[in-house]
Every structure is written in structure tokens, then in C-alpha cells.
C-alpha positions as CSV (number, residue, x, y, z in Angstrom):
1,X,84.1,116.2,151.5
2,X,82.7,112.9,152.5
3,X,84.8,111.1,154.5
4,X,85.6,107.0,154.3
5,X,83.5,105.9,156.8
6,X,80.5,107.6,154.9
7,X,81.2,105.9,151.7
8,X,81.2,102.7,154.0
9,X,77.6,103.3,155.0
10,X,76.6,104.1,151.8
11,X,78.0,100.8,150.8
12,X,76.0,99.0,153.7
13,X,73.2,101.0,152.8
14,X,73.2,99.8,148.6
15,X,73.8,96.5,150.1
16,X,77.3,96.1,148.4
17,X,80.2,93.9,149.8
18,X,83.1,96.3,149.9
19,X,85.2,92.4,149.6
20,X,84.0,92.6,145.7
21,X,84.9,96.2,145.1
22,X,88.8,97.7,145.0
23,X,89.9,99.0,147.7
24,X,90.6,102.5,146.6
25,X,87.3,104.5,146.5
26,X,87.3,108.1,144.7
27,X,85.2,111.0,145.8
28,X,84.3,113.1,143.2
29,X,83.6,116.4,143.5
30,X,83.2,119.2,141.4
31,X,86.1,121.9,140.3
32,X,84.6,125.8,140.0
33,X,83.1,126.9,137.2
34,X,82.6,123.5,135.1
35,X,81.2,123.4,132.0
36,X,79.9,120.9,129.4
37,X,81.3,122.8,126.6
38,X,84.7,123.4,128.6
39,X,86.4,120.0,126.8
40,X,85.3,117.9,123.9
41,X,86.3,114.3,124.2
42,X,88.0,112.5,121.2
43,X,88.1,108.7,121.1
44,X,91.5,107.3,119.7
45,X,92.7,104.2,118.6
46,X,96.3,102.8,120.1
47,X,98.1,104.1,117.3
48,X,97.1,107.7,117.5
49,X,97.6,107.5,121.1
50,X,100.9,106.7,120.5
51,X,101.3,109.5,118.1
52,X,100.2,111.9,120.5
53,X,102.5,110.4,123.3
54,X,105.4,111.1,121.1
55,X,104.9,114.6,120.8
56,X,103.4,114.5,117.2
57,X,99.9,116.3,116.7
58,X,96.5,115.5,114.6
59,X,95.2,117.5,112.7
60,X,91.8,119.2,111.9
61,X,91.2,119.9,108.2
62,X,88.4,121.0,106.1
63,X,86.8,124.3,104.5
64,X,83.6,126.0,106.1
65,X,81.5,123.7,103.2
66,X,83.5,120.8,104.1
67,X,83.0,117.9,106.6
68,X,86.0,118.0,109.0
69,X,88.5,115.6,108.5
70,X,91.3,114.5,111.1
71,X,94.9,113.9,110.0
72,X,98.4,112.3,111.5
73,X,101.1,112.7,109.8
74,X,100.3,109.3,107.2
75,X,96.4,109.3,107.6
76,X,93.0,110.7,107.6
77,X,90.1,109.8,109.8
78,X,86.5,111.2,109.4
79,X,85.6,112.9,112.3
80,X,81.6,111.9,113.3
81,X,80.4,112.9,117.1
82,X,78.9,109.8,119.0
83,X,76.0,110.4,121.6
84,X,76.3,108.4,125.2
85,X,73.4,108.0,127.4
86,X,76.2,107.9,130.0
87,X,77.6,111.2,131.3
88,X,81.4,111.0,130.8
89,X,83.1,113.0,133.2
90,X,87.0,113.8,132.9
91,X,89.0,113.6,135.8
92,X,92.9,114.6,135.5
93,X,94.7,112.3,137.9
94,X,92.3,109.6,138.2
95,X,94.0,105.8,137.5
96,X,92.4,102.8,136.7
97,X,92.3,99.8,138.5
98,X,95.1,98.3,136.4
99,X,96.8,101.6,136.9
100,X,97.3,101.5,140.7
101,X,99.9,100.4,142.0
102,X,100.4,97.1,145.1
103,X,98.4,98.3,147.8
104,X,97.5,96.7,151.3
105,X,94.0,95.2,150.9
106,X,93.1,97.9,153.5
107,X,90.3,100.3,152.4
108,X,91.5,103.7,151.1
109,X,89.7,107.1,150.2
110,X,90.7,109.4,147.3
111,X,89.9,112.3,145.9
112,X,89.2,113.9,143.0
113,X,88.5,117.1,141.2
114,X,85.5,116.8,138.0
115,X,87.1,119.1,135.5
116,X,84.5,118.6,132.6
117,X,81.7,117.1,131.9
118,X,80.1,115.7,128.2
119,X,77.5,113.3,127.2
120,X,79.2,113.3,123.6
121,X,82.1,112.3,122.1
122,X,84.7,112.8,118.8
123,X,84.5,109.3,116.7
124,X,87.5,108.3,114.5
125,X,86.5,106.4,111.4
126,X,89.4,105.9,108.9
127,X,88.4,107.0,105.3
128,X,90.2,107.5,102.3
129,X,91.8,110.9,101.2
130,X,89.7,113.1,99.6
131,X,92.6,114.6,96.9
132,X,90.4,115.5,93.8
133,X,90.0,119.2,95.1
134,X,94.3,118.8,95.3
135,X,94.2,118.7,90.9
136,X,91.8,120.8,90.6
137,X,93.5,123.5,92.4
138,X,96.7,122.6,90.3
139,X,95.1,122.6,87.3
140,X,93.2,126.5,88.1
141,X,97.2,127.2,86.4
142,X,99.1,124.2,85.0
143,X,102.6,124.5,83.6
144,X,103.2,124.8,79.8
145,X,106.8,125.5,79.9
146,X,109.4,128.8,80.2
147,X,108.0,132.0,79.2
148,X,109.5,132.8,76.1
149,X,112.0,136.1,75.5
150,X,109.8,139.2,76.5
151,X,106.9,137.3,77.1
152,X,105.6,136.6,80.7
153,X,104.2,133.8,82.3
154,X,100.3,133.7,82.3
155,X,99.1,134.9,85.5
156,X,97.1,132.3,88.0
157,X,97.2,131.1,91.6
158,X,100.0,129.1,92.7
159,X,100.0,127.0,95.8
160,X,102.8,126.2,98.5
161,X,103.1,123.0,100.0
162,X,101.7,124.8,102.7
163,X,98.4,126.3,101.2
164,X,97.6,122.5,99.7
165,X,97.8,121.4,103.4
166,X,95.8,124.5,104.1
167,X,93.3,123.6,101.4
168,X,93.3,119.8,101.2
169,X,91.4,117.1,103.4
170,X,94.5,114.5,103.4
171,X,97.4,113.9,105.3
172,X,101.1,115.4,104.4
173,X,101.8,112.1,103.4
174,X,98.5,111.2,101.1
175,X,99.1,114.5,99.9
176,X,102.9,114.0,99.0
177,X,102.3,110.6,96.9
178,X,99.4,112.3,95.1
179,X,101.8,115.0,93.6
180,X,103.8,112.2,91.9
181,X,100.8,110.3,91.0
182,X,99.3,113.3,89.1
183,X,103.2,114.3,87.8
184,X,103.3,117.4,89.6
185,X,106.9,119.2,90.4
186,X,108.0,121.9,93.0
187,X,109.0,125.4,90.7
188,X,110.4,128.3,92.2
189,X,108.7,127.0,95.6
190,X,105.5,126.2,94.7
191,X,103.9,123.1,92.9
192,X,102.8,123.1,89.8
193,X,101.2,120.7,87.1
194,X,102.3,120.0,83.8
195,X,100.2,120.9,80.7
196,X,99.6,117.4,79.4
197,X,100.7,118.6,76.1
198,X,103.8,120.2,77.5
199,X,104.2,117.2,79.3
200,X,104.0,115.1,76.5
201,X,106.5,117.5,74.8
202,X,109.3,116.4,77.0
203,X,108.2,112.8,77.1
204,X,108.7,113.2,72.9
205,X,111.9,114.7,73.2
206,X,112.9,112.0,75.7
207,X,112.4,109.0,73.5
208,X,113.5,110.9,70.5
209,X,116.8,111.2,71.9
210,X,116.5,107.1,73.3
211,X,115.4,106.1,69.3
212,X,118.9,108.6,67.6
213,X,121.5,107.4,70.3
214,X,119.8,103.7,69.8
215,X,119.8,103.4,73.5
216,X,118.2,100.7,75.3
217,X,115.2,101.6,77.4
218,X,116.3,100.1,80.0
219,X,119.8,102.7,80.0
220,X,119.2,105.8,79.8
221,X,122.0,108.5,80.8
222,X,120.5,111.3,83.0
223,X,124.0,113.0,82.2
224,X,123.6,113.1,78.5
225,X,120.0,113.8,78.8
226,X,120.6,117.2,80.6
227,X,123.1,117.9,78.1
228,X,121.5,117.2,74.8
229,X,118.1,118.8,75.6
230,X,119.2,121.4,77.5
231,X,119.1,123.8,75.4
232,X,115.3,123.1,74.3
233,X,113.9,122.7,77.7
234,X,114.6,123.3,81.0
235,X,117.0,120.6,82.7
236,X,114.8,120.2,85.8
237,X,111.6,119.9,83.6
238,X,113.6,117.4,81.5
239,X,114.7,115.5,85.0
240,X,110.9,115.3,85.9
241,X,109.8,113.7,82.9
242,X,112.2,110.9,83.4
243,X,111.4,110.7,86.8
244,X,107.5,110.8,85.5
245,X,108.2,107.8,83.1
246,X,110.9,106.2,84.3
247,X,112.8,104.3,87.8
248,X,116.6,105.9,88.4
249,X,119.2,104.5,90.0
250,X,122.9,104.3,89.7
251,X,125.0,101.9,87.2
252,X,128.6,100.3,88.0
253,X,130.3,103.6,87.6
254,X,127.6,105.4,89.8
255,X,126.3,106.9,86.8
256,X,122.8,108.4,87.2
257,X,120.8,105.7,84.7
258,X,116.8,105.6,84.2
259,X,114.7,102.1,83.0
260,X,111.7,103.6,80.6
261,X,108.5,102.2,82.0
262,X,106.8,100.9,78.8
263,X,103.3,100.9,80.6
264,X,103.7,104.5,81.6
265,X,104.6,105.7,78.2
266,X,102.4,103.7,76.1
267,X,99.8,104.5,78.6
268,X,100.4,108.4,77.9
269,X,100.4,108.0,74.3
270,X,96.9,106.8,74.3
271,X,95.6,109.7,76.6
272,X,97.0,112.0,73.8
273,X,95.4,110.0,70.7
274,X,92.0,109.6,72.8
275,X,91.7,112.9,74.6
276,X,90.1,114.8,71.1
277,X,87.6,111.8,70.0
278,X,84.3,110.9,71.9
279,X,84.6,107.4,70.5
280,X,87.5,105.4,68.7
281,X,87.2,102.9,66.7
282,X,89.5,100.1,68.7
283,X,90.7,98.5,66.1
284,X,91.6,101.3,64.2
285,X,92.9,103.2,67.7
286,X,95.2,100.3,68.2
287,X,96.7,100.6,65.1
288,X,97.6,104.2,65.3
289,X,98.7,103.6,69.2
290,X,101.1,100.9,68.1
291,X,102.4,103.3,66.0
292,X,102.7,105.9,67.7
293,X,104.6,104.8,70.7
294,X,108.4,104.5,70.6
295,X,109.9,101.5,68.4
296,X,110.2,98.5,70.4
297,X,107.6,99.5,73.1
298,X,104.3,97.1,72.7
299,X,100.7,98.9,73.0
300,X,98.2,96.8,75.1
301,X,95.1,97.4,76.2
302,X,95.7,96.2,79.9
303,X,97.8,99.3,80.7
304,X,94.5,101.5,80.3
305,X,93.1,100.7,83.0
306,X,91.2,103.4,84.4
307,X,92.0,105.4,81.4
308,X,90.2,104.2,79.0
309,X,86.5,102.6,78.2
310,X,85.9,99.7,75.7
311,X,82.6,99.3,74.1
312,X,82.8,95.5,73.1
313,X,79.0,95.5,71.9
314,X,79.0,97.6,69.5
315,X,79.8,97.2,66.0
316,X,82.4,97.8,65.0
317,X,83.9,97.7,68.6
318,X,85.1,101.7,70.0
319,X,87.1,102.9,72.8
320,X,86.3,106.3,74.8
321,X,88.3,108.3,77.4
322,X,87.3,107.5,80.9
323,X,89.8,108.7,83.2
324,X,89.3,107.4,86.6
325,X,90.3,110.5,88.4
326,X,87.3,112.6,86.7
327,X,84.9,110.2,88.1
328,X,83.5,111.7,92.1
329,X,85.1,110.8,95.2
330,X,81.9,109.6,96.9
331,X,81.3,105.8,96.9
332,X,77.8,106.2,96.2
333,X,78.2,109.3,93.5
334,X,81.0,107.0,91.8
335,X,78.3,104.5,91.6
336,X,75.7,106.8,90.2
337,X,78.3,108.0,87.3
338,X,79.2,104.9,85.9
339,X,75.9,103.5,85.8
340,X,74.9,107.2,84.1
341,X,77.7,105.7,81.5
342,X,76.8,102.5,81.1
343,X,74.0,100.0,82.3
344,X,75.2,97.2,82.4
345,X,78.8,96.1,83.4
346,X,81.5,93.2,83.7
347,X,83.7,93.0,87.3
348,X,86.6,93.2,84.9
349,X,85.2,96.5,83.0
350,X,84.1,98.3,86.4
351,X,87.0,97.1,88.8
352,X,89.5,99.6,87.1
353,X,86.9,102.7,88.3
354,X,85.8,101.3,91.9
355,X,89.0,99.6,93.2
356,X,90.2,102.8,95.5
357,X,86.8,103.1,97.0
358,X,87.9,99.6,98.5
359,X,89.0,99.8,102.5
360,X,91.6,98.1,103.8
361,X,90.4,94.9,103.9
362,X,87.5,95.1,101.5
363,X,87.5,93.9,97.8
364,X,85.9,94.9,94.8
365,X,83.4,91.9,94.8
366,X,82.2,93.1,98.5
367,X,81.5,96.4,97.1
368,X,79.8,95.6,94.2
369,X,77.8,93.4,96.2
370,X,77.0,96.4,98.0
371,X,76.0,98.6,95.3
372,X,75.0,97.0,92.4
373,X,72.9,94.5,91.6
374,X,74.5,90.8,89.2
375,X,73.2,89.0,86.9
376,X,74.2,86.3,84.2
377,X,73.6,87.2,80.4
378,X,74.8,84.9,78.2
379,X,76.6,83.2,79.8
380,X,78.5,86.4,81.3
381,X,78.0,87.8,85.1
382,X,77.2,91.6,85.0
383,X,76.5,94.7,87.2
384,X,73.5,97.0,86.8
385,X,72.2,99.4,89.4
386,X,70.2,98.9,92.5
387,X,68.3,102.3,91.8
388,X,66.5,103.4,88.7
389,X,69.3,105.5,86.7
390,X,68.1,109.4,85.4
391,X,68.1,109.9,82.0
């Protein structure tokens, strides 16, 4: 091993000062048997170091088709390798400058062993969730309610908490929120979807009983709820729904109370009038809505967002089913889709349908900036595509 008054003279001999260097020096050498493919490197950002320091791990996810993603326990980062033209060497052991501690200015020689060797390295990129595969799954068997007498339940796959993390590119987390957002419930261990008829069913049965006790929305009784539909549907389904379609919490007497959300339902109601016609027309469709939502709940057409496509230039004016969650995950196939749809369109028409491909600190205008190309048409600033459209 070389010894300090060689790495002296080799310092006289590159004609350094050893005053401007630190005065620790490390010899490297290396360990038996090293290898390039021995390690692989992974680039992290403070708060994943921090993860990792507690204990906590990360994650790799993904199908043989599928990109690799990496997860904590909140998050998911694409996982891209990065080429150096610098060899990266790792070296167990070896501090940083910052890292030593007070020495005497007097020159010192260490050691150290090369363990492995790379030229590449694991790049973190945050990126959004990809949970569409997470419905689809679900929906391969949704929920339609009890089987009835005799009769057994249709047979289908049926996934654990466990297999969805198995199967699905997200975090626990992502994945967690994404079961409520798509009304999904945990039965007899494993999670399952509701029918959107079924669903619907126990949302009708809900405001049925709100409209013959003359409750107010804002009060319902989870108590008498259990107790007076009971006996047509199972309690936990009937618990769901109101969890579905409405917030809980407790009341003076610590009595189990739920507010209706009048967006949610009315919002619902629409998917069910729209989900059998290609085209409504709207002014006709907003009748029958009005109508058919509970008494004293008011149908607007803000709260179908992402639901629902209005077609102001035609005549007479019509209303489609456009659910944003049927649209793909990929910015640029998203693109591509609704441009398929329509050819031209308004920020305030497209926002709806692009505002989760946003990161965290991008907006809607950025990415339509990005992606589309504006113009003015009477008056009016609209979106068209930056690529010629098939047809």
C-alpha cells in the first residue's frame, strides 16, 4: 500500500500545494473480487434518505410489461437510470470533508477498501400514481349486493389489500385514497366495487328514508338508518353509502349523524340518467336531473365536472358522458383522446379532463401551453392540437 510520503511526491510531482488540499488523504485500493454489477447506485432526495434512516423501506413495483416504479410509504417516483462519464466508486467508511472531525493541520494517510464500482446510476423523478389498472382490476367482479337464498355469488377474482399492492404502481397511501375515491369497501377481507346500479340502490333507499322521516340533509341518524333498512340491505353496505355520499361526525349527544353532500348526489344522479344515451339534449337532461334528485337538492352543471361533456354549438345544445377516469393515464395519450373527441376546446371545458396530469407546482395553462396549440375565435380563446388528429 502506498505509503504518505509517496502520495507526497506524487503531489510534488502534479505540482499541487498540499496547503490547498485537506489534510487527510485516502488510498484506495481495491477489495477481492469487485464487480460493476456487484451494487447499483440509487440517487435520493433528503426526504427518502430520511425514510430510509428511519428504518422504513422503498419499494420496487411494476409487472414484467410495466416500467418500474419506486414507492415510500405516501409516494411514487419513476425510476430512469442516468449514465456518468465519471466512474463512481463506493467506498463504505469513507467521510467527507465536512464529515471529519477537528484534526491537527498535520498531514494524515487513510485507507480504504473499493467495494464496487458503476458508471450508472438509479434517478428518482416524482410522477403521479398510475391507479387506472387499480378499477380495472375491481371492476373484473364488482359488487351487486348479497346473494340471494340458494343462490351463490357470481364467481370472479377478488383482490386483498395485499395483491392491489402486488399489482398496482402506487404507494399504500395513493392506493388507500383511491379506494374511497372510486367508492370501494373491504368484504369479507377483500375489496370490492360496487355495481353502480347497486350502488345507486342504496343511495335511493338512503334519501327515500331522508324525504319519509322529513329529515334534514344536513342530520341524518346512522342509528335509525341501520335500523330501518336493515332488513333490505346489508347494514355495512348501507354504512358505506352514507360514508360514499355523505361527512359523519357526532352530534351533542354523541350520536353518529351524516351531512348529505348535495354535489355528490346530484352528481350521481346524472351518471345514472347519462350512462344509457350517447347524447342528451341539455335542456331537456336538466329537466329530468332536477327531477330526479332528492326534493330540496339543486341540479347544476358545475358539479359534472369531469363527468360530463357539453356541446354548446350545436343546436339544440346536448350533453354526453365523459368520465374523466376512462380517459388514459399518459399526459400525451390524454391529449391525443380528447382532441380525438373534440377539435377544438375552451380552458374551462378541457381543465376538468387535464387538471391531475398537473405536477406539483404546475397549472393547467403551463400544460396546455405545452400541448396544444390557442387561438381566439370570436372573441373566445380555444385549444386545438399541435399534431394532425387521425380520423
Amino acid at each position: 500500500m502506498r505509503t504518505l510520503e509517496e502520495a507526497q511526491a506524487t503531489l510534488q510531482i502534479a505540482k499541487v500545494k498540499e496547503e490547498d488540499l485537506q489534510p487527510v488523504t485516502y488510498c484506495l485500493s481495491f477489495g477481492d473480487n469487485v464487480s460493476s454489477g456487484d451494487y447499483c447506485l440509487m440517487e435520493l432526495e433528503d426526504t427518502l434518505c430520511k425514510h430510509i434512516e428511519a428504518g422504513k423501506s422503498l419499494i420496487i413495483r411494476g409487472d414484467k410489461d410495466e416500467h418500474a416504479v419506486l414507492c415510500s410509504e405516501d409516494k411514487t417516483y419513476d425510476l430512469k437510470i442516468a449514465d456518468t462519464s465519471n466512474l463512481l466508486l463506493f467506498l463504505p467508511g469513507c467521510k467527507t470533508p465536512d464529515q471529519l472531525p477537528d484534526i491537527s493541520a498535520s498531514p494524515q494517510l487513510v485507507h480504504a477498501q473499493i467495494w464496487g464500482l458503476s458508471n450508472c446510476y438509479w434517478e428518482l423523478r416524482r410522477q403521479r400514481p398510475r391507479l387506472k389498472k387499480l378499477k380495472k382490476l375491481l371492476m373484473e367482479n364488482p359488487y351487486d349486493g348479497p346473494a340471494v337464498g340458494m343462490q351463490e355469488e357470481a364467481p370472479g377474482p377478488k383482490y386483498t389489500m395485499g395483491d392491489l399492492l402486488e399489482r398496482i404502481q402506487a404507494s399504500r397511501e395513493e392506493i388507500e385514497a383511491h379506494l374511497q375515491n372510486v367508492h370501494a369497501c373491504e368484504i369479507d377481507g377483500f375489496w370490492r366495487i360496487l355495481d353502480f346500479d347497486y350502488e345507486m340502490k342504496l343511495l335511493g333507499h338512503v334519501t327515500q328514508l331522508v324525504d319519509s322521516e322529513s329529515w334534514s340533509f344536513s342530520k341524518v341518524p346512522l342509528s335509525v338508518c341501520l335500523e330501518e333498512l336493515g332488513s333490505l340491505e346489508p347494514v355495512a353496505m348501507i354504512e358505506h353509502c352514507l360514508n360514499c355520499y355523505g361527512r359523519r361526525y357526532s352530534n351533542e349527544d354523541e350520536q353518529v349523524m351524516y351531512t348529505l353532500d348535495e354535489d355528490k348526489v346530484c352528481r350521481a344522479t346524472a351518471q345514472l340518467l347519462l350512462q344509457n344515451a350517447v347524447k342528451f339534449n341539455l335542456s331537456e337532461f336538466q329537466e329530468v336531473w332536477q327531477q330526479s334528485v332528492p326534493e330540496g337538492m339543486s341540479a347544476r352543471l358545475d358539479q359534472l365536472r369531469g363527468l360530463a361533456l357539453l356541446d354548446r354549438s350545436s343546436k339544440p345544445e346536448t350533453i354526453s358522458l365523459l368520465r374523466i377516469e376512462d380517459l388514459p393515464e399518459d399526459t400525451l395519450e390524454r391529449f391525443n383522446s380528447l382532441f380525438s373527441l373534440r377539435e377544438k376546446w375552451t380552458q374551462d371545458d378541457i381543465e376538468p379532463y387535464i387538471q391531475d396530469l398537473c405536477g406539483e407546482k404546475q397549472t393547467t395553462g403551463a400544460l396546455l401551453t405545452k400541448h396544444a396549440r390557442s387561438s381566439v375565435q370570436n372573441g373566445v380563446k380555444v385549444y386545438n392540437s399541435r399534431r394532425p388528429v387521425a380520423t
